[in-house]
NUDODO-579132 format. One line per field, with one value per atom (N, C-alpha, C): residue in three letters; atom name; y, x negated, z. Coordinates in pm, 1 decimal, padded with zeros to 6 digits. Last residue first. Example, Ala and Ser with C-alpha at 12.3 -4.5 7.8 and 13.67 -1.06 7.14 Angstrom:
! residues 2
fidren c(Ser,Ser,Ser,Ala,Ala,Ala) .
tipa c(N,CA,C,N,CA,C) .
Y c(-00225.0,-00106.0,00003.0,-00569.0,-00450.0,-00330.0) .
X c(-01285.0,-01367.0,-01290.0,-01319.0,-01230.0,-01320.0) .
Z c(00708.0,00714.0,00787.0,00780.0,00780.0,00780.0) .
***
This chain:
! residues 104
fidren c(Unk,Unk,Unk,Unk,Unk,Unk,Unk,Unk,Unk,Unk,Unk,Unk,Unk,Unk,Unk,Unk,Unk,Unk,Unk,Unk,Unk,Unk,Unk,Unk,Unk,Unk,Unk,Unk,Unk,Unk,Unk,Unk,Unk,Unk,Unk,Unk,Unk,Unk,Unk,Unk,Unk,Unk,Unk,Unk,Unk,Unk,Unk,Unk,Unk,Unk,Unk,Unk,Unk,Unk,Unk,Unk,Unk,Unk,Unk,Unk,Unk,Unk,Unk,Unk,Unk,Unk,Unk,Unk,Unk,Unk,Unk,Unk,Unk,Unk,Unk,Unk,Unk,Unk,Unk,Unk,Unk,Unk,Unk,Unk,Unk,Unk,Unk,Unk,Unk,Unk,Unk,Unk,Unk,Unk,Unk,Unk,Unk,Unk,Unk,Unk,Unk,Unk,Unk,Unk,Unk,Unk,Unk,Unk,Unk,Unk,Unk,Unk,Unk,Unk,Unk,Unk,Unk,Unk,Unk,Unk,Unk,Unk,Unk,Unk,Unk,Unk,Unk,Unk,Unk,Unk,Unk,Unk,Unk,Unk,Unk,Unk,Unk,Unk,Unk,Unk,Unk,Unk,Unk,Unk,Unk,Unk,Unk,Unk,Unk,Unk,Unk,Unk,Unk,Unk,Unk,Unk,Unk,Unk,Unk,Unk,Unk,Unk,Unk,Unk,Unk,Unk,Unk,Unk,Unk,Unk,Unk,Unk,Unk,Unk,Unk,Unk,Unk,Unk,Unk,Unk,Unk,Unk,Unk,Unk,Unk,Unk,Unk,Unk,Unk,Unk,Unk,Unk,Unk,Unk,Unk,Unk,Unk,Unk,Unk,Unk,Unk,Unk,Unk,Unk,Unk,Unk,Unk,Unk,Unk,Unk,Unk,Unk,Unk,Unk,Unk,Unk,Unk,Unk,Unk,Unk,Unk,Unk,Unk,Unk,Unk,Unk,Unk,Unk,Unk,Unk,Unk,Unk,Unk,Unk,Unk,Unk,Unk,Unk,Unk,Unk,Unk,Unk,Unk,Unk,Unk,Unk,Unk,Unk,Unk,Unk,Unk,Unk,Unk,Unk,Unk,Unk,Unk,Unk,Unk,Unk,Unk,Unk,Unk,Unk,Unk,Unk,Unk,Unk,Unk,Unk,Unk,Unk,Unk,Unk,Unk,Unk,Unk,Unk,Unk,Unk,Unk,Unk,Unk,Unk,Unk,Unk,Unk,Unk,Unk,Unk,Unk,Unk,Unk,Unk,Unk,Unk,Unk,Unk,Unk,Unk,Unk,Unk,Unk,Unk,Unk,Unk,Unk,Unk,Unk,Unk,Unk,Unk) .
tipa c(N,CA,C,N,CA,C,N,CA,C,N,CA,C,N,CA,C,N,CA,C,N,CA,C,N,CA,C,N,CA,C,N,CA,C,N,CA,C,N,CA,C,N,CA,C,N,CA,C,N,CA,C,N,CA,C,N,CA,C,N,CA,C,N,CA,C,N,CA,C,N,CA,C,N,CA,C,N,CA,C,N,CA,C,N,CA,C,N,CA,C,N,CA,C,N,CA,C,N,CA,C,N,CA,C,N,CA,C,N,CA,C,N,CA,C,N,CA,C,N,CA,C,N,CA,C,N,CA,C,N,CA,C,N,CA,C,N,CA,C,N,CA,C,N,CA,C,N,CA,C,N,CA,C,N,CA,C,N,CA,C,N,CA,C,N,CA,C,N,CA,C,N,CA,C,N,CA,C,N,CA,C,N,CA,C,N,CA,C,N,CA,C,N,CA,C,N,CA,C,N,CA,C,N,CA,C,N,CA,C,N,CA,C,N,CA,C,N,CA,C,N,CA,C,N,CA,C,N,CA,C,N,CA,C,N,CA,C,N,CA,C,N,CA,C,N,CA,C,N,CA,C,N,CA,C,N,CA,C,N,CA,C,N,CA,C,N,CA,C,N,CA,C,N,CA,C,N,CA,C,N,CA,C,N,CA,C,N,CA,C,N,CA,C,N,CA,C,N,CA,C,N,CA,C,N,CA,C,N,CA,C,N,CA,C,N,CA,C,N,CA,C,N,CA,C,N,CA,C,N,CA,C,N,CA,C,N,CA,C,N,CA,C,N,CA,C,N,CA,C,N,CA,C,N,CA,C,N,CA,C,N,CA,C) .
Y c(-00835.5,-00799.0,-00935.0,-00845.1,-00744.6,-00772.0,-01062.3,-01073.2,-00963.5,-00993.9,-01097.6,-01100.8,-00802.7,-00757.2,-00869.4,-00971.1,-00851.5,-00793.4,-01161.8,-01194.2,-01081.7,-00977.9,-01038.4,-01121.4,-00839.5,-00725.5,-00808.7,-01059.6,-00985.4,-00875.0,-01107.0,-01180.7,-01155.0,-00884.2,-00909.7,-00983.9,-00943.3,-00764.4,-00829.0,-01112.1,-01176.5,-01033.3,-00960.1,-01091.5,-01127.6,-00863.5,-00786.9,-00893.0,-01024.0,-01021.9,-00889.3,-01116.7,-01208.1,-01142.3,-00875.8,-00948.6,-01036.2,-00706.7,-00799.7,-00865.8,-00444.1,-00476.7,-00624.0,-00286.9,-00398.7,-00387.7,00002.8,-00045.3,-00183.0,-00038.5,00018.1,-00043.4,-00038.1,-00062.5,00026.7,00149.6,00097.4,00091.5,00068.2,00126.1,00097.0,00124.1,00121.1,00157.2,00229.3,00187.7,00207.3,00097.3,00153.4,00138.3,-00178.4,-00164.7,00012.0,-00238.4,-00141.2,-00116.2,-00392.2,-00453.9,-00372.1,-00218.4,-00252.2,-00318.9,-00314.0,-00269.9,-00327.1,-00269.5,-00325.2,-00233.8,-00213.1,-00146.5,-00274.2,-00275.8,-00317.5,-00223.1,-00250.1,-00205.3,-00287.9,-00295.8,-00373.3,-00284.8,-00125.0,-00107.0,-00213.6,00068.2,-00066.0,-00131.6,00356.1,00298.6,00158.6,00303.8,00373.4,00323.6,00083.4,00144.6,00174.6,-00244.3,-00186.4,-00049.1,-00354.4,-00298.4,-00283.0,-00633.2,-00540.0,-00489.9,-00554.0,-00525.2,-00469.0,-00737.7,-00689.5,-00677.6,-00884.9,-00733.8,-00684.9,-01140.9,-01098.6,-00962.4,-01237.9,-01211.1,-01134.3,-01351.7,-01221.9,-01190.9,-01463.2,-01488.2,-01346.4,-01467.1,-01621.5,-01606.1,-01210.7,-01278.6,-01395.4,-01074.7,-01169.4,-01261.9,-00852.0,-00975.4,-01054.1,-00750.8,-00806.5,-00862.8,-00642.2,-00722.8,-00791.3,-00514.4,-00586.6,-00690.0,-00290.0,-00336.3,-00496.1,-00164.6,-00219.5,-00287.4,-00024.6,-00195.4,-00205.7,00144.4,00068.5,-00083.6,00305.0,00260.9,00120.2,00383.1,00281.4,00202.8,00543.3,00427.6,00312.3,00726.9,00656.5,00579.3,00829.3,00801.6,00681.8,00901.0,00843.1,00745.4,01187.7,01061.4,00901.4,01289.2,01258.8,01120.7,01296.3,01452.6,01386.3,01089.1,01086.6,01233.5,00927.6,01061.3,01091.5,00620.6,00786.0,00850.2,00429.7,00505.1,00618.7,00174.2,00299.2,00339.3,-00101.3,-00050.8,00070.9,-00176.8,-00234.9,-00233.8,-00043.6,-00016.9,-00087.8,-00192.0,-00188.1,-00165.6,-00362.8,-00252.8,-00174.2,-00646.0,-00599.2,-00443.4,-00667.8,-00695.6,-00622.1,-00431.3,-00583.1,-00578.5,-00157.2,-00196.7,-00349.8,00076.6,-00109.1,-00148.0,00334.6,00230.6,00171.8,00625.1,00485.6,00419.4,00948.7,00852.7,00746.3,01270.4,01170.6,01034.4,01639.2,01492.3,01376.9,01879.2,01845.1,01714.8,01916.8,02006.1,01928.8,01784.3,01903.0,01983.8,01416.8,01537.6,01674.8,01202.4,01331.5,01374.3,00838.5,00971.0,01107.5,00514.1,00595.4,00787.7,00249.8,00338.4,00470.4,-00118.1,00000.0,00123.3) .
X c(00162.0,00225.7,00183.1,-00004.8,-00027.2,00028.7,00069.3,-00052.7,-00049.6,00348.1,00347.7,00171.4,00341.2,00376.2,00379.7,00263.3,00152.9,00174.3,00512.5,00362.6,00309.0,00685.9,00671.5,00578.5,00597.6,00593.9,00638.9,00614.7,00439.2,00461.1,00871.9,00803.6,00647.8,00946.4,01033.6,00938.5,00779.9,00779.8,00810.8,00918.9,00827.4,00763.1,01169.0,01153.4,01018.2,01068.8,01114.5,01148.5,01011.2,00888.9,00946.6,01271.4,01133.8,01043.9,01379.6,01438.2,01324.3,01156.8,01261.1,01253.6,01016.5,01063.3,01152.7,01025.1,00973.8,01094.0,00889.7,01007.3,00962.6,00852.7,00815.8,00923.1,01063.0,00972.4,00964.2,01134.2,01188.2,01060.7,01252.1,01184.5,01211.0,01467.7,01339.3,01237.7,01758.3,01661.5,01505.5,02037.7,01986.8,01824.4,02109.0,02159.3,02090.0,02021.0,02133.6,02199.5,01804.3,01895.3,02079.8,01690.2,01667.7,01796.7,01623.7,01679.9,01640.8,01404.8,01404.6,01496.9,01526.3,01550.0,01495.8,01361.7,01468.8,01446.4,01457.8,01342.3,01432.7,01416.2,01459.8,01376.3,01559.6,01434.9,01527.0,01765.5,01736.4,01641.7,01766.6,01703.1,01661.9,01910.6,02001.1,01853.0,01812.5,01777.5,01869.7,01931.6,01886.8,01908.4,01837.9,01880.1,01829.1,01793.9,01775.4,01819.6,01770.5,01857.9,01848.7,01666.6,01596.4,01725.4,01698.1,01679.2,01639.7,01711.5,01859.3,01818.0,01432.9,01471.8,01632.7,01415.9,01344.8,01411.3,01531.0,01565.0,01550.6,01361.2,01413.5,01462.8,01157.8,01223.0,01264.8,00893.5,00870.4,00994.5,01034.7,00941.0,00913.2,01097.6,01207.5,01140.0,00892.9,00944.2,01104.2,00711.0,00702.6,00771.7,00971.0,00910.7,00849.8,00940.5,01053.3,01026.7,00725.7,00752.8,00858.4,00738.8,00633.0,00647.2,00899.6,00960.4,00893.3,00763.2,00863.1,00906.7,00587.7,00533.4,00637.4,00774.9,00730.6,00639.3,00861.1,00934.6,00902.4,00561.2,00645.3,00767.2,00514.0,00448.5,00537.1,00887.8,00737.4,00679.5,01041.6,00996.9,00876.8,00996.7,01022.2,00968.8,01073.6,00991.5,01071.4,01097.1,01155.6,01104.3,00823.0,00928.7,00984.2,00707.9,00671.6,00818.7,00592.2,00667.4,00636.6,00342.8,00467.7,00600.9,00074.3,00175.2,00293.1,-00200.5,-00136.3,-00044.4,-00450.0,-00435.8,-00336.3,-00425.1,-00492.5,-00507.0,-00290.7,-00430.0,-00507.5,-00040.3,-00091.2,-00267.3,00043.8,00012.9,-00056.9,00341.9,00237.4,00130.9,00312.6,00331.3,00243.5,00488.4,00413.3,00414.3,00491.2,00549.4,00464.6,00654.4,00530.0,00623.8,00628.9,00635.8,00585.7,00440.9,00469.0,00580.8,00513.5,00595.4,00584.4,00334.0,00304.8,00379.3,00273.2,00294.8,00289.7,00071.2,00098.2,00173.2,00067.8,00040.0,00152.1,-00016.9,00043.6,00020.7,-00033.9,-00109.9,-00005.9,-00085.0,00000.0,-00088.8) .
Z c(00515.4,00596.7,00711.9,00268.1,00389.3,00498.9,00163.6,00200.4,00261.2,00140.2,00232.4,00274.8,-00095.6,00039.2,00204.6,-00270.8,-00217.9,-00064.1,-00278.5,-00249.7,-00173.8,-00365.3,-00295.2,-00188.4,-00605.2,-00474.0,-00342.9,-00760.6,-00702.6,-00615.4,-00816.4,-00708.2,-00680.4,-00927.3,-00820.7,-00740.9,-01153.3,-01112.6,-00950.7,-01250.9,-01258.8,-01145.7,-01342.7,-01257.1,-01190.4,-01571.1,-01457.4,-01294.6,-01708.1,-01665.2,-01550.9,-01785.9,-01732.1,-01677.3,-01891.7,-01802.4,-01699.7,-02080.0,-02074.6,-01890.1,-02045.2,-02175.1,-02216.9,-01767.7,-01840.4,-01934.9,-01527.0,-01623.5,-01707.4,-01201.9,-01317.0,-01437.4,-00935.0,-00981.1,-01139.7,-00608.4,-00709.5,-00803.2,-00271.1,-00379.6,-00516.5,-00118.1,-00018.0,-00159.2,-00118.7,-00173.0,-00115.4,00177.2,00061.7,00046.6,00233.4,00110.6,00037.0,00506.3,00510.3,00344.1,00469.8,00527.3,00502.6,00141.2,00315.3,00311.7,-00179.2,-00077.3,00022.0,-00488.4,-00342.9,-00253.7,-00829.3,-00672.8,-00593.8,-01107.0,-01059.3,-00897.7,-01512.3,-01375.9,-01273.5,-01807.5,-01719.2,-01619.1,-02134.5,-02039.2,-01904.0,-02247.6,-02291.9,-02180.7,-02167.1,-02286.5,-02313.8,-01958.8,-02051.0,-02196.6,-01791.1,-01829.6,-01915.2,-01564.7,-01709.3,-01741.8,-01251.9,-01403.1,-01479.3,-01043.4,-01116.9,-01185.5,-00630.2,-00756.5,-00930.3,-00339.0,-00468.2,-00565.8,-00175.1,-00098.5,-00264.1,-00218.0,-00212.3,-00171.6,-00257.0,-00349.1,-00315.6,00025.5,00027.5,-00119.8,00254.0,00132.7,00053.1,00530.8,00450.0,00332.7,00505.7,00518.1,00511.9,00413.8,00465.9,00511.5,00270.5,00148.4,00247.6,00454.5,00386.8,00301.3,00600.5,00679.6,00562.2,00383.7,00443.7,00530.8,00393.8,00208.6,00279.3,00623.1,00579.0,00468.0,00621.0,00723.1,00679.0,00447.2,00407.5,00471.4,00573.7,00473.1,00424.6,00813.9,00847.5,00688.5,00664.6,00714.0,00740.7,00630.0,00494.7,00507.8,00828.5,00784.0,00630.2,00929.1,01012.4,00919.4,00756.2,00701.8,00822.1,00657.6,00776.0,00709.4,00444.9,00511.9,00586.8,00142.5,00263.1,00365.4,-00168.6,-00080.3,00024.4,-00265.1,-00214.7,-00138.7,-00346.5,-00264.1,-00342.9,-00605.9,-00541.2,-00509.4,-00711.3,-00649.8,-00618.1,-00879.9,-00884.7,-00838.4,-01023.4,-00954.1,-00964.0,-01099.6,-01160.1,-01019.4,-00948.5,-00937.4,-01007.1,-00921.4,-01044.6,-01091.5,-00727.6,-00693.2,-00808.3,-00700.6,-00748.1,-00747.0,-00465.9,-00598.3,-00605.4,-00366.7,-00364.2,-00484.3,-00274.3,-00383.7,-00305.8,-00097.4,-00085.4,-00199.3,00026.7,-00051.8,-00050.2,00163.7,00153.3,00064.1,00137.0,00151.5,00160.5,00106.7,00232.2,00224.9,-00198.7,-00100.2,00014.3,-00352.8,-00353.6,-00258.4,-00113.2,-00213.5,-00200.9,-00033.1,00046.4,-00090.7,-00009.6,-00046.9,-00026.0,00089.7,00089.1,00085.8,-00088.7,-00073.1,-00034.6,00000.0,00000.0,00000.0) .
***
């Protein structure tokens, strides 16, 4: 996880794959506090029993597959990069799984 400062005093988090490629990144959050919790939340639901049901994906007005990680509460903890099919948006779903299980 890398978590960063923005231009108005917010803050925000991506995950990124071993291969250094971004696979998740937040909603900007007012306290770095708020976007640490976000970060244990990303962690403690990839470590769950049914870690794929915290994950929603779509489709893009331009055709495009991305998908949302939700918290327990349903709203968005993060959201991924865009893919060019279904599979490999899938495939998106279970490396923020992993990554987030080797940190967490």
């Amino acid at each position: 996880f890398e978590l960063k400062g923005t231009t108005n005093s917010e803050f925000h988090f991506i995950l990124k794959a071993r291969n250094g490629r971004t696979i998740l990144s937040s909603e900007t959050y007012q306290s770095i506090f708020g976007a640490q919790n976000g970060i244990e939340s990303v962690k403690e639901n990839a470590n769950g029993d049914n870690p794929e049901e915290h994950f929603d994906v779509l489709k893009s007005s331009d055709g495009l597959f991305y998908f949302n990680m939700l918290a327990n509460n349903n709203q968005v903890i993060g959201t991924s990069e865009t893919y060019t099919t279904k599979r490999n948006c899938l495939k998106g779903i279970q490396s923020v799984i992993t990554n987030a299980k080797l940190l967490g």
